[in-house]
C-alpha positions in Angstrom: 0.4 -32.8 -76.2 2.0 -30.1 -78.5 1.8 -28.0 -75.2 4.2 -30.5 -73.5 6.0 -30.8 -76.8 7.0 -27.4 -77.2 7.8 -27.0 -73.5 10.3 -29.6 -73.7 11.8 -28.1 -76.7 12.6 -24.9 -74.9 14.1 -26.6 -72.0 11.4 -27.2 -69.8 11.4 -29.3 -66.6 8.5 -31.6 -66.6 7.7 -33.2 -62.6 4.6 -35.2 -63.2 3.4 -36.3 -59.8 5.8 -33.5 -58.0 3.5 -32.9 -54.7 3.0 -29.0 -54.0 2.3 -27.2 -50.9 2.4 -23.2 -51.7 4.3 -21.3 -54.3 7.1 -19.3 -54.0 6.8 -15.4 -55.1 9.8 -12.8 -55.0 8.6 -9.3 -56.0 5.4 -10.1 -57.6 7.2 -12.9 -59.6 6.6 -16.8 -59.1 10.0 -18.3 -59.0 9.3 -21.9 -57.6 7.2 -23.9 -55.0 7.7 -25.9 -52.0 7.1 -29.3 -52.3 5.3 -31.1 -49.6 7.5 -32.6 -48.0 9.3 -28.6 -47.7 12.1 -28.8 -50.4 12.0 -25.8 -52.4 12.0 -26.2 -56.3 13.2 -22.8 -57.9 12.6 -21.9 -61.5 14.1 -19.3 -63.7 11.4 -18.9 -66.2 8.1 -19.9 -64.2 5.5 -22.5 -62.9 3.0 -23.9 -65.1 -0.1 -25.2 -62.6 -0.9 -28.2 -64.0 -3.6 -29.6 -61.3 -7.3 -29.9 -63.1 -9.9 -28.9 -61.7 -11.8 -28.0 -58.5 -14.8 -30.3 -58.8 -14.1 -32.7 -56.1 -14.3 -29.8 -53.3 -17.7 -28.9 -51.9 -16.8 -25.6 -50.9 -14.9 -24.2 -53.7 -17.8 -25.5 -56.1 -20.1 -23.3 -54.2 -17.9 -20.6 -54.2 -17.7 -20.6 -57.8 -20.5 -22.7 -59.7 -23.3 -21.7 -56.7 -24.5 -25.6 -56.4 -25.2 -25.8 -52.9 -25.9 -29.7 -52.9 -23.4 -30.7 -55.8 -22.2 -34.2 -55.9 -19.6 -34.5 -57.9 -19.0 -37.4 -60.2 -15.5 -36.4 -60.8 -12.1 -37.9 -59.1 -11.5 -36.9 -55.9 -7.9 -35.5 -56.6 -9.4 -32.4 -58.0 -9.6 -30.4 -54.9 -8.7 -27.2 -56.2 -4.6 -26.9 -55.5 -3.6 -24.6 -58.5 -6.4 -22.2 -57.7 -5.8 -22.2 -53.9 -1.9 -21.9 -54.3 -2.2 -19.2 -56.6 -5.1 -17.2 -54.9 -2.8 -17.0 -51.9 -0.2 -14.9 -54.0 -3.1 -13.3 -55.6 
């Protein structure tokens, strides 16, 4: 909460629910993200990821954890976005 307090006290843009496809990075820099359905939404001071977790995706939890047979018990809507968007910038 004091997180999202303090962002909107410096000006922040808050999207709750804004679905992402990919980042967009200029010269090392994240300046925005395309949306899913391909709108581009720039930002002058940066992106804050704000997608949980990766528990609900089989391959990613072996990747990282190395449960082979995991079943998670967490909701499916944490797939893992953040991570993959921003591993594809690197």
């Amino acid at each position: 909460m004091h997180f999202l307090k303090q962002a909107l006290r410096c000006g922040a843009t808050i999207k709750p629910g804004l679905a992402v496809d990919r980042l967009i990075a200029e010269d090392g820099r994240v300046t925005g993200v395309v949306t899913a359905d391909g709108a581009p939404v720039l930002a002058r001071k940066g992106v804050v990821l704000a997608t949980g977790g990766y528990e609900a995706n089989p391959d990613l939890v072996k990747t990282f954890e190395g449960l082979p047979d995991w079943l998670s018990m967490f909701p499916s809507s944490l797939t893992g976005d953040g991570l993959k968007m921003a591993s594809e910038i690197g």
